[in-house]
C-alpha positions in Angstrom: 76.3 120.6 124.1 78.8 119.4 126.8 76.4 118.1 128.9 76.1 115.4 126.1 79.2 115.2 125.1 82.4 113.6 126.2 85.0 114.2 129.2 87.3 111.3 128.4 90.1 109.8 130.4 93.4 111.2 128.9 94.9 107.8 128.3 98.1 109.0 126.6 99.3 111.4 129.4 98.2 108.4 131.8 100.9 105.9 129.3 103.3 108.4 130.1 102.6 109.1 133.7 102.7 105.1 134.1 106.1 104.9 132.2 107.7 107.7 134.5 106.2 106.0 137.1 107.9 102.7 136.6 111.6 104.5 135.6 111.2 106.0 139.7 110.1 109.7 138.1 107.7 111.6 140.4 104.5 112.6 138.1 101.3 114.2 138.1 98.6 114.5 135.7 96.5 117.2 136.2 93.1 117.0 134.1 92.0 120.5 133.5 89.1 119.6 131.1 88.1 117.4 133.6 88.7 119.0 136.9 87.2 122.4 135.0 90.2 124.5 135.7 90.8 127.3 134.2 94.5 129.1 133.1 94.6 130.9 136.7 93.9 127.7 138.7 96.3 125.5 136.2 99.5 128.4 136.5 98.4 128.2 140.7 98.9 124.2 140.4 102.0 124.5 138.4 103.8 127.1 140.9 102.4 124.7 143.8 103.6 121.7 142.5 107.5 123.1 142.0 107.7 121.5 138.5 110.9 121.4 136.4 109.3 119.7 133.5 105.4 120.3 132.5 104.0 118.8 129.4 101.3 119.5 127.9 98.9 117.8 124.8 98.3 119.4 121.6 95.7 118.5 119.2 94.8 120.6 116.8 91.3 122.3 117.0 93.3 123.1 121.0 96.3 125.1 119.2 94.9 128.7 120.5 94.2 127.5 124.1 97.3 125.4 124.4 99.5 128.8 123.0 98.0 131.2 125.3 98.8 128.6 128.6 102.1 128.0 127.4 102.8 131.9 127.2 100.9 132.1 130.6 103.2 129.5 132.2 106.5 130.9 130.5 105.7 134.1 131.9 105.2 132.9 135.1 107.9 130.0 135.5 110.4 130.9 133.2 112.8 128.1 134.7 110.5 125.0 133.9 111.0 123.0 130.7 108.0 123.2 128.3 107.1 120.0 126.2 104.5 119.6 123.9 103.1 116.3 122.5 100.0 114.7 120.8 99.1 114.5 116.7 99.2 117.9 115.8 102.7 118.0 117.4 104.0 114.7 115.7 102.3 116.1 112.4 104.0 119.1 112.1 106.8 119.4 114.6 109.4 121.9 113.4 106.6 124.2 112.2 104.7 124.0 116.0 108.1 125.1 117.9 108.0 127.5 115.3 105.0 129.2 115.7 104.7 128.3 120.0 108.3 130.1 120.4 107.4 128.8 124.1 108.0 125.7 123.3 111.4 123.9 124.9 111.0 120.6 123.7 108.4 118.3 121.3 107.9 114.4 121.4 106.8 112.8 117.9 105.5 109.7 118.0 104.7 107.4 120.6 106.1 109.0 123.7 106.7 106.3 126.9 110.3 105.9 126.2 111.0 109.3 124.9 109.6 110.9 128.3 111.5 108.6 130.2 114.9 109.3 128.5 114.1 112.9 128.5 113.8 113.1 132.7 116.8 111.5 132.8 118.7 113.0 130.4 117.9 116.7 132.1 118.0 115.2 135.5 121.4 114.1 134.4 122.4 117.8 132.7 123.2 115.3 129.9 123.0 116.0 126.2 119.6 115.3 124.1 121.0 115.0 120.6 120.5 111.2 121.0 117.1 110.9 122.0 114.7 109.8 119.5 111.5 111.1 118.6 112.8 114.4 120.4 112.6 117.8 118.4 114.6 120.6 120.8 116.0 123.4 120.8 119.7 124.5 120.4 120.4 128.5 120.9 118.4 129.8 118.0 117.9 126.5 115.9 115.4 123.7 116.0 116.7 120.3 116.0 114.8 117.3 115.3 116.3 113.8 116.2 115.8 110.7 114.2 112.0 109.0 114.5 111.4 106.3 117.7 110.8 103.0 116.1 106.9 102.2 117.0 106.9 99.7 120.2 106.2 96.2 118.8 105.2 94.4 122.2 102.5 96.9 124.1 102.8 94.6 126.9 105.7 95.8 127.9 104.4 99.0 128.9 103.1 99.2 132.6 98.8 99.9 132.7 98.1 103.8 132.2 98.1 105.5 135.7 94.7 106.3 136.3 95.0 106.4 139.9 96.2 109.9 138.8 92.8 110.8 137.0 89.7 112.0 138.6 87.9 108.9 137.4 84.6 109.9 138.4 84.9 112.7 136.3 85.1 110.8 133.1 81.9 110.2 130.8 81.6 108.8 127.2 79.0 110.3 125.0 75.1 109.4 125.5 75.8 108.0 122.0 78.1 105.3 123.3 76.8 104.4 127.1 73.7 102.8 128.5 72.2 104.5 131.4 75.3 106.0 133.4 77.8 107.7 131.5 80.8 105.8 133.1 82.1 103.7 130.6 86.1 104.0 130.8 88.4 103.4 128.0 90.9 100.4 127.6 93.3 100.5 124.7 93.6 97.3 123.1 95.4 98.0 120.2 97.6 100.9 118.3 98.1 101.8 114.2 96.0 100.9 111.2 97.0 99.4 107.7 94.3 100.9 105.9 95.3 103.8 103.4 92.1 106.1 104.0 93.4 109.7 103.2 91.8 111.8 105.8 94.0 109.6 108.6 97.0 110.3 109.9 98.0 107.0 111.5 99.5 108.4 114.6 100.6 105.0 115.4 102.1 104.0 112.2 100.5 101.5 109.8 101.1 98.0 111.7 98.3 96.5 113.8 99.9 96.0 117.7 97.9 94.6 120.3 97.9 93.8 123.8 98.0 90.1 124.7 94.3 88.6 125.6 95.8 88.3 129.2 96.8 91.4 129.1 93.3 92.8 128.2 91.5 90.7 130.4 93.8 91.6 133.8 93.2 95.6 133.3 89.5 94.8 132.8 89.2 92.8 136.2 91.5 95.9 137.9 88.7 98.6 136.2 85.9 95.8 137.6 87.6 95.8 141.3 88.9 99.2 141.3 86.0 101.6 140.1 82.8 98.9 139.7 82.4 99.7 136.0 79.9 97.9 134.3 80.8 99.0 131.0 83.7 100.0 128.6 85.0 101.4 126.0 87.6 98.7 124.2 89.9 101.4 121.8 91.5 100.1 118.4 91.0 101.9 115.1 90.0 98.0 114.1 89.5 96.0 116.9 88.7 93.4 114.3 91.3 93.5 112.0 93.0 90.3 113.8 90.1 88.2 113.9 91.9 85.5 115.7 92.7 88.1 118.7 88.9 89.2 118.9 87.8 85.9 119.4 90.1 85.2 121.7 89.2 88.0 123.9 85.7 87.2 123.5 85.6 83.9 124.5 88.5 84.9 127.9 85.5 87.2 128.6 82.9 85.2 128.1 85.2 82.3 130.3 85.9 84.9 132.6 82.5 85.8 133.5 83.4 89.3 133.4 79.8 90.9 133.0 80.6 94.2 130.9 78.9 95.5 128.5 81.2 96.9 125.6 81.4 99.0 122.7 84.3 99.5 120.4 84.9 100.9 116.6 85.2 98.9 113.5 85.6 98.7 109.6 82.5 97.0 107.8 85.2 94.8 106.2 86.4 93.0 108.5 83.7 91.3 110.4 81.4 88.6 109.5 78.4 86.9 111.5 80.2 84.2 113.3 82.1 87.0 114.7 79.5 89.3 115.2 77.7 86.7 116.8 81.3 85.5 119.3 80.9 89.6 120.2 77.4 89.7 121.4 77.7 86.8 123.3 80.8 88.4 124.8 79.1 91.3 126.2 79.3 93.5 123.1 76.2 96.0 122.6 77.6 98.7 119.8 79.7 98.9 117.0 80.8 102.1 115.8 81.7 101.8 111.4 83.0 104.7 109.4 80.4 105.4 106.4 82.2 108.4 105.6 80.0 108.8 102.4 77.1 107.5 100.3 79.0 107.9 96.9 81.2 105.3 95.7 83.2 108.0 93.5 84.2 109.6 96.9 84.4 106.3 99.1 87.3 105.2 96.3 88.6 109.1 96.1 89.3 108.8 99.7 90.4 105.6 99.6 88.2 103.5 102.0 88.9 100.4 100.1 85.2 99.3 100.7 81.8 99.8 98.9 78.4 100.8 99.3 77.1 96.9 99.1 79.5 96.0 101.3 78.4 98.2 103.9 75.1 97.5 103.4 76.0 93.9 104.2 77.9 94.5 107.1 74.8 96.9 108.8 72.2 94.3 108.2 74.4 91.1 109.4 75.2 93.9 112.6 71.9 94.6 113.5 70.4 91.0 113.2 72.6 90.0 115.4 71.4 92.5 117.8 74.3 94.7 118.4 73.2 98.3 118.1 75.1 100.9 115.7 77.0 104.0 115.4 77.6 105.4 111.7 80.0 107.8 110.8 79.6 110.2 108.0 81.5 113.1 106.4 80.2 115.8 104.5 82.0 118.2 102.5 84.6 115.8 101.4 87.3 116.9 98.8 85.3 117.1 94.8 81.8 116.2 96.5 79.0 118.2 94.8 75.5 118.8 96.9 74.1 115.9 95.4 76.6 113.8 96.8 76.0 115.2 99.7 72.6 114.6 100.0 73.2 111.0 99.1 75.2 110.6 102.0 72.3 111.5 104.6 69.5 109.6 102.2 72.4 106.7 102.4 72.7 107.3 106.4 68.5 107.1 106.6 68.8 103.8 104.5 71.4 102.2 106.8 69.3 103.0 109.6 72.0 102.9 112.5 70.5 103.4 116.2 72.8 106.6 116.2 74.2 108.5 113.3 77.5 111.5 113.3 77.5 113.7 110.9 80.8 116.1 110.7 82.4 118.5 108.4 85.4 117.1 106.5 88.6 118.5 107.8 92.0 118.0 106.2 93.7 117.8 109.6 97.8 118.1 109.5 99.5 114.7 108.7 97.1 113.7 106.8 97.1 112.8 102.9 94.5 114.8 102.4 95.9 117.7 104.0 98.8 117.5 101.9 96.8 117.3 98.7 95.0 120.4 99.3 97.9 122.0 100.7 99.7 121.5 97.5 97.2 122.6 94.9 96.3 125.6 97.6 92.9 124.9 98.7 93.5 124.6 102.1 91.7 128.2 103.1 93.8 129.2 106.1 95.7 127.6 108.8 94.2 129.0 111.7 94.4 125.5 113.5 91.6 126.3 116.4 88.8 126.6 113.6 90.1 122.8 112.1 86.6 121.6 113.8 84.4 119.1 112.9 81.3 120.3 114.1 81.7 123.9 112.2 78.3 123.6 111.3 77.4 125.3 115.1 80.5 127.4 115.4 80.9 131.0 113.9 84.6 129.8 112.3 85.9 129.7 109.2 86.2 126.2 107.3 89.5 125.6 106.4 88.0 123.7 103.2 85.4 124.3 101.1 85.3 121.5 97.6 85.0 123.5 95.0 81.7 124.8 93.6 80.1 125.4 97.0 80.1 127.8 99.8 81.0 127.5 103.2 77.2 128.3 104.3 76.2 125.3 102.5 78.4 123.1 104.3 77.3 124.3 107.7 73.8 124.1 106.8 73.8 120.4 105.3 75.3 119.7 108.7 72.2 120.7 110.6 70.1 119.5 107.8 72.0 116.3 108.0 70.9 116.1 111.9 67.6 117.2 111.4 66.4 114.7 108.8 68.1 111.8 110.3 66.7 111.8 113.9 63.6 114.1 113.7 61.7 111.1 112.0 58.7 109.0 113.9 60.5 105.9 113.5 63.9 107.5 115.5 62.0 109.4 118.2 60.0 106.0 119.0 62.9 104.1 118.7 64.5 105.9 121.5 61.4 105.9 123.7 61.4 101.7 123.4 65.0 102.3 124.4 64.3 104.2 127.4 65.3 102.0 130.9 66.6 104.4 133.0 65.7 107.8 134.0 69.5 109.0 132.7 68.6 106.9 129.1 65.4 109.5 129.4 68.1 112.5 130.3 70.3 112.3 127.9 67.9 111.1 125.0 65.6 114.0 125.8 68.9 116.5 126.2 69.9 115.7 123.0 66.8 116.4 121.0 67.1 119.6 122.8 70.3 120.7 121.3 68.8 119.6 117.9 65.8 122.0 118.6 67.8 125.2 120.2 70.5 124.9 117.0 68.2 125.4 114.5 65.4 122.8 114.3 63.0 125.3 115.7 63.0 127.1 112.4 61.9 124.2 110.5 59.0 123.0 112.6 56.0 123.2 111.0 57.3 123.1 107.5 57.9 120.0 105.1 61.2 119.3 104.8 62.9 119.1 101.6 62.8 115.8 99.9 66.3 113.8 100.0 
């Protein structure tokens, strides 16, 4: 699948790079996903490059691979610093330097103004007691500082480095491009107020943005520097601050910017005067979290929204004519097969352009993690198999809701897939869509992963009615 899949810019280690950058720290990022490395080539880079300090991201489903390199580069370059950073990090701190003895120091939080008082600091052979958002290590014990307030003007961190990125490396998926793949990601905004339970809200629980200015000046440098035609504009709710969206909209419609955009959203917080602001702005796609088709498991998780409401939202979306990506989790916590099943007849209802089925997983930090951890149903911590896509990996779930099997899960996944785009409607949709010989590459590439992951085994017999 990873021809149609992602290889995204790795914004946060660009943040940092930028904020070492401006504090007169020499930096590099290297991009192993991206520049296909593998641990030999990454431990030959490291020794090359003479590093005292070498950081590296964690999120959870990475936990094996990130172990083994850190072992790899301990036992190589014993004298370098080791830090580790990213949600699963900030989630469970004390418990990561626990079980990655490698591990020298850990950043919690937001991490520009941690880094940079960290280089010094060592640079210095001062002490680190004083640093916060910094979890360290002192002989034998772990030591975690007091929490970094969360940043409350963005614009007073310098753009993210990516001269220090192979950008023609990066693609977003087919789901959320049209024709080329090059669609970079701007962060516009950081944390969420909503209380849904399977969040963590990395960034805390108030809404910061950039300024419009802001916005609109690292769009031009993208436009100049790389020729982009489209992007990706990153908030968990880029329309939670309606006056800030239209504002943007109507800089880039002012601007004469020319991109095409897509971004994520909550069905509550747009209407069509918005809606309408955004397509004239150069938005094409809205992505919404679904999560389910039961209102007993939309309020269990608390989404705050309902089923009419997203209903609403689709239909006022799509007559504007901004295409759609649904979200929607199966599996969640007390969900019987019904339910699940009316979550894919809801998804076929809804009828988004595309539609992203995954497995519910209680990921560290998040409420629901800790309600399952507490009543014990969390099935193992064995963070590398905390995927969503489980349904085409031999792994163990870690969470099963009671009543049904882990098979089941897996399988609704697939089914999910299967009877959402292997309808007439969808396969002629996408042909309509076709403008481009890549729109025909990755359309036809992703039917093909639908047929080699199991669809083969159901052609020629009726599906099951949902």
């Amino acid at each position: 699948m990873k021809s149609f899949g992602a290889v995204s810019e790795p914004l946060g280690l660009a943040y940092l790079a930028a904020a070492l950058e401006a504090a007169g720290c020499p930096v590099e990022i290297m991009d192993a996903a991206a520049l296909d490395l593998n641990p030999d080539d990454i431990i030959q880079r490291i020794h090359a490059g003479d590093f005292g300090l070498v950081g590296v991201t964690l999120l959870t489903p990475m936990f094996d691979a990130v172990q083994r390199l850190l072992r790899r580069i301990r036992s190589s370059k014993g004298e370098a610093k080791l830090l580790v950073g990213g949600p699963h990090a900030s989630a469970l701190p004390v418990r990561t330097m626990e079980e990655i003895p490698e591990i020298d120091l850990l950043c919690v939080g937001e991490g520009e103004a941690t880094i940079v008082d960290l280089v010094h600091r060592l640079s210095a052979k001062a002490p680190l007691s004083d640093i916060p958002g910094l979890v360290w290590r002192l002989g034998h014990r772990i030591v975690r500082n007091s929490d970094r307030p969360f940043l409350k003007d963005l614009d007073a961190l310098p753009k993210p480095a990516r001269h220090l990125l192979p950008m023609e490396r990066y693609q977003l998926t087919a789901s959320r491009t049209r024709g080329s793949g090059f669609c970079p990601t701007v962060i516009l905004a950081r944390g969420c107020p909503f209380d849904c339970r399977y969040c963590s809200h990395p960034f805390g629980r108030t809404f910061r943005h950039h300024s419009v200015g802001r916005v609109i000046e690292e769009l031009s440098e993208l436009k100049k520097q790389y020729h982009v035609t489209q992007v990706n504009l990153e908030a968990d709710t880029l329309t939670l601050d309606s006056h800030f969206v239209q504002q943007l909209c109507r800089r880039l419609i002012d601007e004469n910017l020319n991109l095409q955009w897509t971004c994520e959203s909550r069905v509550d917080t747009v209407d069509e005067p918005t809606l309408q602001l955004m397509k004239a702005a150069g938005c094409w796609q809205i992505s919404y979290g679904v999560e389910s088709g039961s209102q007993r498991l939309l309020d269990h998780i608390c989404k705050g929204v309902t089923r009419e409401k997203i209903i609403e939202t689709f239909s006022a979306t799509q007559k504007t004519g901004i295409s759609i990506r649904g979200f929607f989790m199966l599996g969640l916590p007390h969900e019987t097969e019904a339910e699940t099943l009316k979550t894919i007849r809801f998804a076929r209802q809804l009828d988004p352009l595309w539609a992203q089925f995954t497995i519910t997983i209680p990921y560290p930090g998040t409420p629901m993690f800790d309600e399952l951890d507490r009543i014990g149903m969390i099935r193992h911590y064995h963070w590398a198999d905390y995927n969503t896509w489980g349904g085409w990996a031999d792994r163990r779930l870690p969470y099963v809701p009671s009543g049904r099997s882990e098979a089941d899960i897996k399988a609704m996944q697939k089914r999910a897939m299967r009877m959402f785009y292997l309808r007439p409607k969808i396969f002629l949709r996408f042909i309509r869509s076709i403008s481009s010989p890549s729109d025909f590459a990755k359309y036809f590439r992703g039917f093909w992963v639908l047929f080699k992951t199991g669809v083969r085994n159901s052609v020629g017999k009726p599906p099951t009615p949902i």
